[in-house]
N, CA, C and O atoms as CSV, one atom per row, in Angstrom:
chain,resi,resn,atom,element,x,y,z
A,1,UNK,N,N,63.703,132.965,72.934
A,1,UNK,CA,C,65.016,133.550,73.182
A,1,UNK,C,C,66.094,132.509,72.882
A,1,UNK,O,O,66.010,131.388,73.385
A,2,UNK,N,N,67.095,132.845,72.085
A,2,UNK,CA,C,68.254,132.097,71.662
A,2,UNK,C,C,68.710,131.923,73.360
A,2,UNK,O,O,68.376,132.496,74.397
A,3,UNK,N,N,69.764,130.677,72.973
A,3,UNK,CA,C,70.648,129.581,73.785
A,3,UNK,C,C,72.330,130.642,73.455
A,3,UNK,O,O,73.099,130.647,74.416
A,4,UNK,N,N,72.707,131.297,72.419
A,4,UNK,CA,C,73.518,131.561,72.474
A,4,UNK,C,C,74.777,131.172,72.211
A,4,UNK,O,O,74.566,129.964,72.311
A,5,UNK,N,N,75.927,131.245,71.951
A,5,UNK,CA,C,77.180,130.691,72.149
A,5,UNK,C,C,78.525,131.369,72.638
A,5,UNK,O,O,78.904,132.512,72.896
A,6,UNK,N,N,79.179,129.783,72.635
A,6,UNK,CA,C,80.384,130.595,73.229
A,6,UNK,C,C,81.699,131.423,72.172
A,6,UNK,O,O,81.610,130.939,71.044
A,7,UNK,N,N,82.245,131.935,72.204
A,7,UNK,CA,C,82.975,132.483,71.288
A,7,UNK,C,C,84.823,131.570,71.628
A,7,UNK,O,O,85.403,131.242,72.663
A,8,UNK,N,N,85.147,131.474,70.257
A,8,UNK,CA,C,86.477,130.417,70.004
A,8,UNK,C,C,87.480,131.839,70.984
A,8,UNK,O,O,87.365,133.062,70.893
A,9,UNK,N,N,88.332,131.062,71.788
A,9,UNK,CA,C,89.190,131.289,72.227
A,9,UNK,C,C,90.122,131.583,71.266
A,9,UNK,O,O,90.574,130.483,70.946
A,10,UNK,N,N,90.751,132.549,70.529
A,10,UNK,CA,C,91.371,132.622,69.682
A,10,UNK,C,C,92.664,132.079,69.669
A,10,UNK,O,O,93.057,131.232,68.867
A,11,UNK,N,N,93.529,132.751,70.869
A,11,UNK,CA,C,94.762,132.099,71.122
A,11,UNK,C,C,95.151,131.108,71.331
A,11,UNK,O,O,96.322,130.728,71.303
A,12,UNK,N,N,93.874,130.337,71.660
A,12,UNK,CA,C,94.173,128.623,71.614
A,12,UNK,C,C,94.070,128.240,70.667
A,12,UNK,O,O,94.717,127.205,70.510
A,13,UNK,N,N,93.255,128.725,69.414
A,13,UNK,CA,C,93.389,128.129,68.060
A,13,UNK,C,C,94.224,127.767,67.326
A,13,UNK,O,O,94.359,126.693,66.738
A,14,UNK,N,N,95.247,129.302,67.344
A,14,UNK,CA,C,96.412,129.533,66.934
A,14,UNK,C,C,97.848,128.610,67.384
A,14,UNK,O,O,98.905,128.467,66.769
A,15,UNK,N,N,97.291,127.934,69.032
A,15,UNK,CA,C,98.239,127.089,69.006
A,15,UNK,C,C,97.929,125.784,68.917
A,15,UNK,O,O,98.654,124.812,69.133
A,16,UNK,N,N,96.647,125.834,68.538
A,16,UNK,CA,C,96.158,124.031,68.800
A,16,UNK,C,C,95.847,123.174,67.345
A,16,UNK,O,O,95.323,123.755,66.395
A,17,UNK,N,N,96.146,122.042,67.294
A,17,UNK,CA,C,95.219,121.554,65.871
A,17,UNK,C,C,94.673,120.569,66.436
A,17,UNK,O,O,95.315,119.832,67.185
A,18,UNK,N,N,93.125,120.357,66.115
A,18,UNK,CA,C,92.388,119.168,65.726
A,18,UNK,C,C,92.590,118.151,64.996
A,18,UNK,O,O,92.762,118.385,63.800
A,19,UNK,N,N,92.618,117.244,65.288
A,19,UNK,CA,C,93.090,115.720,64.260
A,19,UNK,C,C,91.828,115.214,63.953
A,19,UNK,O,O,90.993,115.469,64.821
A,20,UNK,N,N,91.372,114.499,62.879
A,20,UNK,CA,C,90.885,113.784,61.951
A,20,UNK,C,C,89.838,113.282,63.105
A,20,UNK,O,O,88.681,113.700,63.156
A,21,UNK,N,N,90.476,112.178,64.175
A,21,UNK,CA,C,89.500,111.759,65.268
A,21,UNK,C,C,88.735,112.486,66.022
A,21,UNK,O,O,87.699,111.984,66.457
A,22,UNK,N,N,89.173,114.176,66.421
A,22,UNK,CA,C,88.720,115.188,67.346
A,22,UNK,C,C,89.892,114.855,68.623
A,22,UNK,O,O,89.592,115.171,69.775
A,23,UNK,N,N,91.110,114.260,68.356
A,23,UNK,CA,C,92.428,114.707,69.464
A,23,UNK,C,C,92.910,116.009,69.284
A,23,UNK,O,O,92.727,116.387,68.127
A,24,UNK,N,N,93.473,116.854,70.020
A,24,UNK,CA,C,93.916,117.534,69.806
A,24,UNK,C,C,95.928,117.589,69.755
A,24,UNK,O,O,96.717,116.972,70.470
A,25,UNK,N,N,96.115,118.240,69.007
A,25,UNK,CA,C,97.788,118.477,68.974
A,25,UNK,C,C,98.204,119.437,69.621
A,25,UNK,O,O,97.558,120.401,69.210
A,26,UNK,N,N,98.939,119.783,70.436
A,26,UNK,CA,C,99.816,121.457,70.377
A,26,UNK,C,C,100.983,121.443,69.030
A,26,UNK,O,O,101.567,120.443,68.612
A,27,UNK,N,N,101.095,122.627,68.596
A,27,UNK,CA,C,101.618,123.024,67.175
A,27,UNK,C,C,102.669,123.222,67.924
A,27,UNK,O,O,103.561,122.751,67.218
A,28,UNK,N,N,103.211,123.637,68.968
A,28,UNK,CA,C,104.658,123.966,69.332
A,28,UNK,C,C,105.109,122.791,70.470
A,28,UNK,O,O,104.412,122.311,71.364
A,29,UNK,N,N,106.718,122.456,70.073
A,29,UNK,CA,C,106.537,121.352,71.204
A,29,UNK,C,C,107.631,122.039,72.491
A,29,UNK,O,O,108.741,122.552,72.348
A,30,UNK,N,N,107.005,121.864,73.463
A,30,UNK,CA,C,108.177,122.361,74.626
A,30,UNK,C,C,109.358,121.875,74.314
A,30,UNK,O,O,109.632,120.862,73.670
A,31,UNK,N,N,110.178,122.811,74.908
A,31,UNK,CA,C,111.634,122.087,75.420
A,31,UNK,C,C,112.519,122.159,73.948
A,31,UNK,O,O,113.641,121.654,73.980
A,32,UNK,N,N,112.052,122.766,72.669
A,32,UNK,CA,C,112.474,122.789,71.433
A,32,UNK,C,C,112.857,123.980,71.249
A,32,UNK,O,O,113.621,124.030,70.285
A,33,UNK,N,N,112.678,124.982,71.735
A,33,UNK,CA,C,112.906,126.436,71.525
A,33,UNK,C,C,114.795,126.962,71.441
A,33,UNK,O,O,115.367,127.581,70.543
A,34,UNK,N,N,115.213,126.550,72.427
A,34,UNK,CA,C,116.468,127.035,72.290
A,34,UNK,C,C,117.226,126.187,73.552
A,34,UNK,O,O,116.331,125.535,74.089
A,35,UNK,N,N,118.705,125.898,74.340
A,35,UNK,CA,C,119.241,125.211,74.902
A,35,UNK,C,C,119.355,124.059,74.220
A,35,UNK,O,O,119.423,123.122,75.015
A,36,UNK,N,N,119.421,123.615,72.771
A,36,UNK,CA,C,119.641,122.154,72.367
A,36,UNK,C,C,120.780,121.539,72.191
A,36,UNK,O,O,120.850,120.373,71.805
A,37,UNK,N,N,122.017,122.448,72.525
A,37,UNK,CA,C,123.762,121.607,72.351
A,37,UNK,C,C,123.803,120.632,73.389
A,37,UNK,O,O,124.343,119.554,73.139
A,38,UNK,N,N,123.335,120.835,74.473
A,38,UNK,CA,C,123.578,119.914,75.329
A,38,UNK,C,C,122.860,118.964,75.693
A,38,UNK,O,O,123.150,118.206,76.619
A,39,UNK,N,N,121.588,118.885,74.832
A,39,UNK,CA,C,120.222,117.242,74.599
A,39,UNK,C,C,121.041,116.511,73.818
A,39,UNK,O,O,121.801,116.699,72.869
A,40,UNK,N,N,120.604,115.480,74.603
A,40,UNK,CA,C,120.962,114.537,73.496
A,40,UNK,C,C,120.090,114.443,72.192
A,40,UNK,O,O,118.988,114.914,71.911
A,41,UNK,N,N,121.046,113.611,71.450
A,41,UNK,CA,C,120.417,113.292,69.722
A,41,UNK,C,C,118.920,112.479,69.891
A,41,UNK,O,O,117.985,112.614,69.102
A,42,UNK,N,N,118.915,111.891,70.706
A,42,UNK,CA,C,117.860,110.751,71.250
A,42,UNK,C,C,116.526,111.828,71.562
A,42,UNK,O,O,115.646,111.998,70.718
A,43,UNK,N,N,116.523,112.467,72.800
A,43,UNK,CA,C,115.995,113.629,73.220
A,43,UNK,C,C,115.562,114.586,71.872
A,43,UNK,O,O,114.395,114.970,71.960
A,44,UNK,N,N,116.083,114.924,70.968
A,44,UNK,CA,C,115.791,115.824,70.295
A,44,UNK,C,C,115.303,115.560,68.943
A,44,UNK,O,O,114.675,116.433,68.343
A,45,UNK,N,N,115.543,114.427,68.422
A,45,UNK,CA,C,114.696,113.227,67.660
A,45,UNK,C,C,113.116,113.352,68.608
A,45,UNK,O,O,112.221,114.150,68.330
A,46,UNK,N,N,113.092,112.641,69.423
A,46,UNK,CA,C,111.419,112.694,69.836
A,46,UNK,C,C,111.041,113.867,70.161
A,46,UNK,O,O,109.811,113.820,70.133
A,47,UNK,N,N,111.416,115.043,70.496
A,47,UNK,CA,C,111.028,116.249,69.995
A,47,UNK,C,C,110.383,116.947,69.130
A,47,UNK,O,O,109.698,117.969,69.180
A,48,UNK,N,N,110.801,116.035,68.110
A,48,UNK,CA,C,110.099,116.709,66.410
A,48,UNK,C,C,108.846,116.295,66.315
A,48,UNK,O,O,108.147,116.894,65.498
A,49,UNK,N,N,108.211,115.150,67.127
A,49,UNK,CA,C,107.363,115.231,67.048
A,49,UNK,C,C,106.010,115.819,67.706
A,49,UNK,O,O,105.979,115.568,68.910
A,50,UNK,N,N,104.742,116.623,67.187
A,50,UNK,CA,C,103.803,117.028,68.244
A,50,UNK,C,C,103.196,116.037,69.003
A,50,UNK,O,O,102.919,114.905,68.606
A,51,UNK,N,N,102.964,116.576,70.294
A,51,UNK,CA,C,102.395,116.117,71.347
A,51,UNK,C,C,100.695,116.085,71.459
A,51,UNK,O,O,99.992,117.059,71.190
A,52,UNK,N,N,100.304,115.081,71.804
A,52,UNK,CA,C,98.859,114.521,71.529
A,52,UNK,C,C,98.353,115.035,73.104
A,52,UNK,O,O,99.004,114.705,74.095
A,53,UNK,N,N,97.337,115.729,73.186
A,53,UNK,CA,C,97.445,116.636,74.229
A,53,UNK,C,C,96.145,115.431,75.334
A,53,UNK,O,O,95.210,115.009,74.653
A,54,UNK,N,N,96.144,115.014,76.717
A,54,UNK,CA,C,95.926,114.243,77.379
A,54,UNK,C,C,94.517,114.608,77.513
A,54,UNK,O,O,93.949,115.355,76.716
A,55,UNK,N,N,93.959,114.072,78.532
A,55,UNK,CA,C,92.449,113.619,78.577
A,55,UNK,C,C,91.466,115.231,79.233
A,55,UNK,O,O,90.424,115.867,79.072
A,56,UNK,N,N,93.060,115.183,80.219
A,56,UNK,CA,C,92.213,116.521,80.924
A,56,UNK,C,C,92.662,117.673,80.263
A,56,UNK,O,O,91.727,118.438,80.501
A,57,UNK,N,N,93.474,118.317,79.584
A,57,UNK,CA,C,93.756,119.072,78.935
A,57,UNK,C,C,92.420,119.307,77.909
A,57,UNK,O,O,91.502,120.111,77.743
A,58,UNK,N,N,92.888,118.194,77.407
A,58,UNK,CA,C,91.587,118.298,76.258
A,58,UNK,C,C,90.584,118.642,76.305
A,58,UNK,O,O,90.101,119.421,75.484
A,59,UNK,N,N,89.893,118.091,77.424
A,59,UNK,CA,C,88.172,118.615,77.426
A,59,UNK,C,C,88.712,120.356,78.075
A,59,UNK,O,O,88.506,121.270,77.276
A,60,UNK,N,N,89.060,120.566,78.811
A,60,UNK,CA,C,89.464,121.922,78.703
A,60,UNK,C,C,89.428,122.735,76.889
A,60,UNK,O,O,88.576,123.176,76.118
A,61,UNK,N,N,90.594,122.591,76.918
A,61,UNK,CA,C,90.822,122.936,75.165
A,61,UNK,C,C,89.509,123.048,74.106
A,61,UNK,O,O,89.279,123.893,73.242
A,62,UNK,N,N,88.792,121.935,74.492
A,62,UNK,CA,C,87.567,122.043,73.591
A,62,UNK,C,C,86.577,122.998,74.261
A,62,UNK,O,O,86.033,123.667,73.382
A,63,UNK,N,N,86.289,123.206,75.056
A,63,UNK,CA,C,85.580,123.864,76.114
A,63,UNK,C,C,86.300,125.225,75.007
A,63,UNK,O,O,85.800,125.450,73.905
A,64,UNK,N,N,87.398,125.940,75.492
A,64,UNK,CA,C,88.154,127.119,75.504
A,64,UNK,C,C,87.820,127.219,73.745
A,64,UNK,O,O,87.753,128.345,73.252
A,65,UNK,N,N,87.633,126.062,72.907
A,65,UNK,CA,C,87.595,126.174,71.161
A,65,UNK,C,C,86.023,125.978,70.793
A,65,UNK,O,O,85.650,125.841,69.628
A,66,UNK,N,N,85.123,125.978,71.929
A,66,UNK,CA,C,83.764,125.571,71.313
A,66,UNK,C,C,83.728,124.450,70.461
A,66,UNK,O,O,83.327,124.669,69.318
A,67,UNK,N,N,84.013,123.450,70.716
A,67,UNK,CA,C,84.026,122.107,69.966
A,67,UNK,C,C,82.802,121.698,70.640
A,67,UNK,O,O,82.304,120.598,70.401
């Protein structure tokens, strides 16, 4: 009898990317969506970049992506 698997969480796919090492990214970054006249230039510069998603997140995330 097969072991089976788990099936990819889809909606996490759609927001997540895998990096080269096996980190994961979120594709959208908080706090970027809308309210930006009143951030500062500083604030909204490090914004642009994605966020490298932390230790416990992650093993979650992979769990939820079958990694």
């Amino acid at each position: 009898m097969s072991k089976g698997f788990n099936k990819t969480r889809k909606s996490i796919a759609k927001r997540i990317k895998v990096t080269g090492t096996g980190k994961l990214k979120a594709k959208k970054v908080q706090g970027r969506g809308h309210l930006m006249a009143h951030k500062s230039s500083k604030k909204k510069r490090q914004l642009k970049h994605q966020p490298i998603l932390g230790k416990a997140t992650t093993k979650t995330m992979k769990r939820m992506l079958s990694i």
